[in-house]
C-alpha positions as CSV (number, residue, x, y, z in Angstrom):
1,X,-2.3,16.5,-17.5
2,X,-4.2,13.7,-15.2
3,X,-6.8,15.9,-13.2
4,X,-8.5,14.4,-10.0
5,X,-12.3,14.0,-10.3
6,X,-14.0,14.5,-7.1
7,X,-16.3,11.4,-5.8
8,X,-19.5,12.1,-5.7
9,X,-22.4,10.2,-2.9
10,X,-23.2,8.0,-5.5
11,X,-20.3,7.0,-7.3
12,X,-20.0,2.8,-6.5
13,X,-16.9,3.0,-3.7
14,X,-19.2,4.8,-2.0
15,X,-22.2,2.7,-2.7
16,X,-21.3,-0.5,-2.4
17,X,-21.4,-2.3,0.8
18,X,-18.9,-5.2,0.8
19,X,-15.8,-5.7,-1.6
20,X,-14.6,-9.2,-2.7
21,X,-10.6,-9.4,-3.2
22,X,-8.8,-12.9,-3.0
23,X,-11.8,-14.5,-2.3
24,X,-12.2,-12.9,0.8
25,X,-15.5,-9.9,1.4
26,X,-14.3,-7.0,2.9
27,X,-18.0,-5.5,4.6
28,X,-17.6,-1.3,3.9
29,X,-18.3,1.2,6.6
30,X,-20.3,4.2,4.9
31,X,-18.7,7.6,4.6
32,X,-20.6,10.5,5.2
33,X,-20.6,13.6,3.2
34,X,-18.2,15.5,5.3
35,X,-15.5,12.6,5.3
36,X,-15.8,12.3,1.5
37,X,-15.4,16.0,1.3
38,X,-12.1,15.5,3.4
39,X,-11.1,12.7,0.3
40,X,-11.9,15.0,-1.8
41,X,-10.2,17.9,-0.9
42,X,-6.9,16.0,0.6
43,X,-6.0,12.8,-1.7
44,X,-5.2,15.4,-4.6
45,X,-2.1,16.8,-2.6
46,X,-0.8,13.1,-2.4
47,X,-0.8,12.9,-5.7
48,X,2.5,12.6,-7.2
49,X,4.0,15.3,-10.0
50,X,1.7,16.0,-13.1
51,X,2.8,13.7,-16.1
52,X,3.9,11.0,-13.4
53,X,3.5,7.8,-14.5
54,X,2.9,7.4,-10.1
55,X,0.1,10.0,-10.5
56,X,-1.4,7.9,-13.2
57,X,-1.5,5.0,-11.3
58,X,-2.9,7.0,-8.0
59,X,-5.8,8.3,-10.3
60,X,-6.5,4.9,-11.5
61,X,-7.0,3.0,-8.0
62,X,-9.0,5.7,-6.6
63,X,-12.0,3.4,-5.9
64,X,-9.9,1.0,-4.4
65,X,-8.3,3.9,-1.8
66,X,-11.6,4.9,-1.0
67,X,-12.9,1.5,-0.2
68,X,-9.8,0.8,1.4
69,X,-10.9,3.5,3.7
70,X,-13.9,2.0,4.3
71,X,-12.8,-1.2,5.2
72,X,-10.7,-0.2,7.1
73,X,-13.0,2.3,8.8
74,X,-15.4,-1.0,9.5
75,X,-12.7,-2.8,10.9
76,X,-11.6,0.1,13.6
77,X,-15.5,-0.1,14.9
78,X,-16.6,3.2,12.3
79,X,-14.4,5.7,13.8
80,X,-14.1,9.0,12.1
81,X,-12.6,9.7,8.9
82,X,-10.6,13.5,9.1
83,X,-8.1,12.7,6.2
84,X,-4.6,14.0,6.7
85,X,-4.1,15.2,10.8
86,X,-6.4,13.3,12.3
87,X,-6.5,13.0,16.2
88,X,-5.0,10.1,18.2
89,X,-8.8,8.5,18.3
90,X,-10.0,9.5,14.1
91,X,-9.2,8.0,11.3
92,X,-6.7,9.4,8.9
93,X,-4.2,8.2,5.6
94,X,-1.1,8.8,4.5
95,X,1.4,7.4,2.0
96,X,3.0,4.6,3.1
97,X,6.2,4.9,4.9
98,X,9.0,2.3,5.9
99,X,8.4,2.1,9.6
100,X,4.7,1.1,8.9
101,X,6.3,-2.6,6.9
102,X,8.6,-5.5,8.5
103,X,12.1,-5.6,8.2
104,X,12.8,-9.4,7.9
105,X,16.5,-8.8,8.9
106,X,16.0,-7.0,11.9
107,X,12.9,-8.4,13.2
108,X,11.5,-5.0,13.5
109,X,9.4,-2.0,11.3
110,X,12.0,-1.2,8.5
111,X,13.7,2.3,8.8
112,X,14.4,2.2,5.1
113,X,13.5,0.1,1.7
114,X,16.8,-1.3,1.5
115,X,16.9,-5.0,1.5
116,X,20.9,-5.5,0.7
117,X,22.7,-8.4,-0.8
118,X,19.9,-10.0,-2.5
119,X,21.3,-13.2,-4.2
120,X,20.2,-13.9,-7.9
121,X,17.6,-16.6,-8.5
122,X,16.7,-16.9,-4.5
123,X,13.6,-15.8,-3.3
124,X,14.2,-13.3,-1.0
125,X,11.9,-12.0,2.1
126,X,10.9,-8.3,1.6
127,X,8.2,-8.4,4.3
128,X,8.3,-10.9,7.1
129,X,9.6,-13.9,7.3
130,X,7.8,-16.6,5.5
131,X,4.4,-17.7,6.6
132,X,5.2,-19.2,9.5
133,X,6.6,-15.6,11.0
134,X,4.4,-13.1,8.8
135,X,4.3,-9.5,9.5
136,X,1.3,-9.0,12.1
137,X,-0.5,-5.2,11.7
138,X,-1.1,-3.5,14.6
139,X,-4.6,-2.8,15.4
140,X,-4.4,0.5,14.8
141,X,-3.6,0.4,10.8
142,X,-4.4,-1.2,7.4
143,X,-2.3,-0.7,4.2
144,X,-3.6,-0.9,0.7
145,X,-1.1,-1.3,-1.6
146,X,-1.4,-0.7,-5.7
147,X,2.2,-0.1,-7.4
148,X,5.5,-0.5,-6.9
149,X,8.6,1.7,-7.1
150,X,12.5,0.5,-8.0
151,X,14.5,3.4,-6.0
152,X,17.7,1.5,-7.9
153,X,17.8,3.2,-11.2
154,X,18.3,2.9,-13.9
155,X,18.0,-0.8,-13.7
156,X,15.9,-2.0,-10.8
157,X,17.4,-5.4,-9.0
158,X,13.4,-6.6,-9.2
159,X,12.2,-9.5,-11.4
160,X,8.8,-11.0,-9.4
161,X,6.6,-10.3,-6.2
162,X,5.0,-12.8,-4.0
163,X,3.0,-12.1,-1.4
164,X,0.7,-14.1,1.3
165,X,-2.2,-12.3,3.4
166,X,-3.3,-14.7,6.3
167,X,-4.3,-17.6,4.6
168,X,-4.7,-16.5,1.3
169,X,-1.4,-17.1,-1.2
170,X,-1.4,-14.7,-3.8
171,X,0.0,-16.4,-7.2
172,X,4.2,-14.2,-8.4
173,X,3.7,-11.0,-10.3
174,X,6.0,-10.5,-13.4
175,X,7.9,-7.1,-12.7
176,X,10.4,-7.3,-15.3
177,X,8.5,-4.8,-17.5
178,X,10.3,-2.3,-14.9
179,X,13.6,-3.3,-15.9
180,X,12.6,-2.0,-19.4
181,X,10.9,1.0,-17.8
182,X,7.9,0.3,-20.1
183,X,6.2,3.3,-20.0
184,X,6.0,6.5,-21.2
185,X,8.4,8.1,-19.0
186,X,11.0,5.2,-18.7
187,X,10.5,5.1,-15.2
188,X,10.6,2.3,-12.5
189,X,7.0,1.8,-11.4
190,X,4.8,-0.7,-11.9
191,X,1.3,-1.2,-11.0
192,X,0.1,-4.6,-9.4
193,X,-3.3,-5.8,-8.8
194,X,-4.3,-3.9,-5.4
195,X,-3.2,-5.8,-1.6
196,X,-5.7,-4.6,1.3
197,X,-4.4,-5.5,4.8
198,X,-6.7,-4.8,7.6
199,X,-5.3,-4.1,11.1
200,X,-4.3,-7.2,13.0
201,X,-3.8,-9.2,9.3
202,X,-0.6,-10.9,8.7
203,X,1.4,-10.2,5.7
204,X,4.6,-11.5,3.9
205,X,6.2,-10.5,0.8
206,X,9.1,-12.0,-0.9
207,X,11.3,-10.8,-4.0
208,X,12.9,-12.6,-7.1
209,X,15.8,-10.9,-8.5
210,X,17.6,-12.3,-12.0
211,X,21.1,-10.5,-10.8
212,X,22.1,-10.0,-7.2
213,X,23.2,-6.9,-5.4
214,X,21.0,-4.6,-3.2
215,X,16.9,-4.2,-3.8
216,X,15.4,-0.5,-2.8
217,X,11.8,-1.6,-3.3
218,X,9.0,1.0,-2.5
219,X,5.4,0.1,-1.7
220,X,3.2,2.6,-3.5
221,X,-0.2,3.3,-1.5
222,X,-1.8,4.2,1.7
223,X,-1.7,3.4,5.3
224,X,-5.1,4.1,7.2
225,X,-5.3,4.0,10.5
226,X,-5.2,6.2,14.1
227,X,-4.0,9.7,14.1
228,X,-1.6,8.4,17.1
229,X,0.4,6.1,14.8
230,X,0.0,8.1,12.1
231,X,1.9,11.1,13.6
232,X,4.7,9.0,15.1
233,X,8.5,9.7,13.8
234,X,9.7,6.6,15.0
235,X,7.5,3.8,15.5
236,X,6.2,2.2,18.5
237,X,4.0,-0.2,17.7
């Protein structure tokens, strides 16, 4: 069974003052030892079940949540970090959910993952509409981003990713390894290399399916970002 190992002061996400992704260097706010001791005691419950191939994944990125965190902590001025009910003002996380993404078909936050009639062979928008009409963050949130989950089992309608944040345009990811379900549990996730979106940055995703019908795609991650958006049912932003 995949245990969580607390962080520790001097473990490098918390030492490290700037992270490069995409050639772009995110500067990291410190954490102090009462918001690590928050991490520490809260990420375990969003782990997903023991023997999850999810929960694998989780344990794997942990350095990138927690700088994540931090980034996102330097862009919101060093706010306070309370983990999972923070106040309107502090800083808190939570997986992400659809009404924190872009619904290219509505021109709104999604209320679901469902992105029907995807035609086979087409490139299809997932997450705004193309760089010219990306999704634009609030100012009140960042997402990090590390897997992704096919809710159509038990053959996702997912072939590649593509996804463009501000100016930088990340090169398609191969997903057809979760057609297969190639790992040990047969399952539909798949891990990609990690997407961190600060608040106000733009961000568009697009899909490539081999076969048509209709994609149920889930970001796996966290959204970071003010208790007051945080705690809303329904969006507002």
């Amino acid at each position: 069974m995949d245990e969580y190992r607390p962080l520790t002061m001097e473990d490098p996400a918390l030492t490290r003052e700037s992270l490069r992704l995409y050639r772009t260097d995110f500067q990291l706010h410190p954490l102090d030892a009462q918001e690590l001791a928050i991490f520490n005691a809260q990420f375990p419950t969003l782990l997903a079940a023991p023997t999850s191939i999810t929960r694998q994944i989780q344990l794997q990125r942990v350095e990138a949540y927690v700088s994540a965190i931090r980034a996102i902590k330097q862009a919101l001025n060093g706010i306070a970090f309370r983990g999972l009910n923070p106040t309107d003002t502090e800083l808190g996380f939570q997986p992400i959910r659809p009404q924190f993404t872009h619904d290219p078909a509505t021109a709104t936050y999604r209320a679901n993952w469902r992105e029907p009639g995807v035609v086979a062979a087409t490139w299809t928008a997932f997450i705004g509409d193309g760089a010219a009409a990306s999704y634009a963050l609030p100012r009140e949130f960042g997402i990090v981003v590390t897997h992704l989950t096919s809710l159509v089992t038990p053959t996702p309608l997912v072939s590649e990713m593509q996804t463009d944040m501000g100016r930088t345009n990340l090169v398609p990811i191969n997903l057809r390894d979760m057609v297969i379900g190639d790992n040990l549990n047969g399952v539909s996730v798949y891990p990609i290399p990690t997407l961190l979106l600060l608040p106000d940055d733009t961000w568009f995703m697009r899909i490539l399916s081999d076969s048509g019908g209709n994609l149920d795609l889930q970001p796996g991650g966290l959204v970071i970002g003010l208790g007051r958006r945080l705690n809303e049912v329904a969006a507002a932003w």
